[in-house]
N, C-alpha and C positions, 0 to 999 in steps of 0.2 A: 206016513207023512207026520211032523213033528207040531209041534201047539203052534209053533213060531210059525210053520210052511201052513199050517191053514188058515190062522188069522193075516197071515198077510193075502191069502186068497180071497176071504173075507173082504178088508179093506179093497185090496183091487175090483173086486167087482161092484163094491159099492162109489168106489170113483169112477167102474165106467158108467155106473147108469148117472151121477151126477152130469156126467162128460154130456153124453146121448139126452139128456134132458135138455141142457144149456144148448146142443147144436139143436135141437128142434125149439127151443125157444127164438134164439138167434133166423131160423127159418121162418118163423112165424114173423118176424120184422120182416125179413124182408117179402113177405108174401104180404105186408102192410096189416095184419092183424095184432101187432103190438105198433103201436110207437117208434119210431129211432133213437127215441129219445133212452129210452133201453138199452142201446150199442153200447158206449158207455160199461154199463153197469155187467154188462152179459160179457164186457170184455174183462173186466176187473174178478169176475167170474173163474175164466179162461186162466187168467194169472194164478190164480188161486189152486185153479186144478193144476195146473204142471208144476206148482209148488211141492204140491199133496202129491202127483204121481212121483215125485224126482224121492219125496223123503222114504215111503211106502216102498220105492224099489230099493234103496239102500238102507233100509228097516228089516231087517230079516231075526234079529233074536240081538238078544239085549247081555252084556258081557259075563263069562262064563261061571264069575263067581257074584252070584244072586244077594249076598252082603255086604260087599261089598262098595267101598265110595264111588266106584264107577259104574256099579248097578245102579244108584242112586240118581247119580247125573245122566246118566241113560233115563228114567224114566222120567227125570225133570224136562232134558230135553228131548223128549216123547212126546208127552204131553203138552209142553210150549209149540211146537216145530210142526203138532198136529192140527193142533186146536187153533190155529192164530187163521191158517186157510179155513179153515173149514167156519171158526165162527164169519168170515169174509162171505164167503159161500151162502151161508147162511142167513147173513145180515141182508146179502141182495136178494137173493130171492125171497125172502121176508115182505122187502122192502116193495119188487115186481109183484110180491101175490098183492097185496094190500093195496095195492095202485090200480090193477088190473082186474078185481074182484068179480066183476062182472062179465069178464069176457072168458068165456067156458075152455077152451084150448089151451091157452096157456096155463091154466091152473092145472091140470091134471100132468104137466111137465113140472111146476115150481113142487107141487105135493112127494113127486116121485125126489127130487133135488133134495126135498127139505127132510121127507124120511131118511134116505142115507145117508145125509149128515146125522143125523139121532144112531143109523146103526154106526158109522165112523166111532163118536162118542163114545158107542159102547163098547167099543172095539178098545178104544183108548185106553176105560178103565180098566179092559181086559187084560191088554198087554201090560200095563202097569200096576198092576194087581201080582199075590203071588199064583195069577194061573200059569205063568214062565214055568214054574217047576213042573216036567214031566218027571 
C-alpha cells in the first residue's frame, strides 16, 4: 500500500466517524435530547461531510512531478478544498458543544467530531508536506 493509499484511509475513516457522530447527534434531536433548534446547524454539518467525502475520494496522490507548479497548486488546493469543510465541521460542532455543555450525550459525539477534524488537519499537513515522496 502506497503513502497516498493510506493516508487516504486515514482521512476516510476519520470522515466516517465525523459521519457516525453527526447521525447520532441528529438522533439525539430527534429523541428530543438536543433542541431542533440544532437541525440547522447538523445539516450544514452533513453539507460539509459530502463535501470532504466527494474531495477525499478524488484525492488519491498529488501530481507525478513533486516540483513542480502543479505539485504546488495540488497542495494549494488540498489545503483550501480540505480545510474550508472541515473548519465548517468544526465551527458547528464547537458552536453545539458550547451550547449544550451540560447535557452529557451529546458531548461525547461533538468530542469524537471535533478530534477527527484535529486528525483530518494532520492528515493535511501530511499530505502536503514532503511525506508524498516514497
Amino acid at each position: 500500500m502506497t503513502l497516498a493509499s493510506n493516508i487516504q484511509k486515514e482521512l476516510r475513516r476519520s470522515v466516517d466517524v465525523i459521519a457516525k457522530g453527526t447521525d447520532s447527534l441528529v438522533a439525539c434531536v430527534k429523541q428530543g435530547k438536543l433542541p431542533d433548534t440544532y437541525t440547522n446547524d447538523l445539516q450544514q454539518i452533513k453539507k460539509a461531510i459530502e463535501t470532504l467525502r466527494a474531495f477525499v475520494e478524488r484525492t488519491t496522490s498529488p501530481p507525478p512531478n513533486e516540483e513542480s507548479a502543479a505539485a504546488e497548486s495540488f497542495a494549494s488546493a488540498l489545503r483550501h478544498d480540505m480545510r474550508t469543510p472541515i473548519n465548517a465541521i468544526r465551527g458547528y460542532s464547537e458552536i453545539i458543544a458550547e451550547e449544550t455543555r451540560n447535557v452529557a450525550e451529546p458531548q461525547g459525539f461533538l468530542t469524537s467530531i471535533i478530534d477527527a477534524t484535529d486528525d483530518i488537519l494532520a492528515n493535511i499537513t501530511k499530505i502536503t508536506s514532503t511525506a508524498w515522496k516514497e
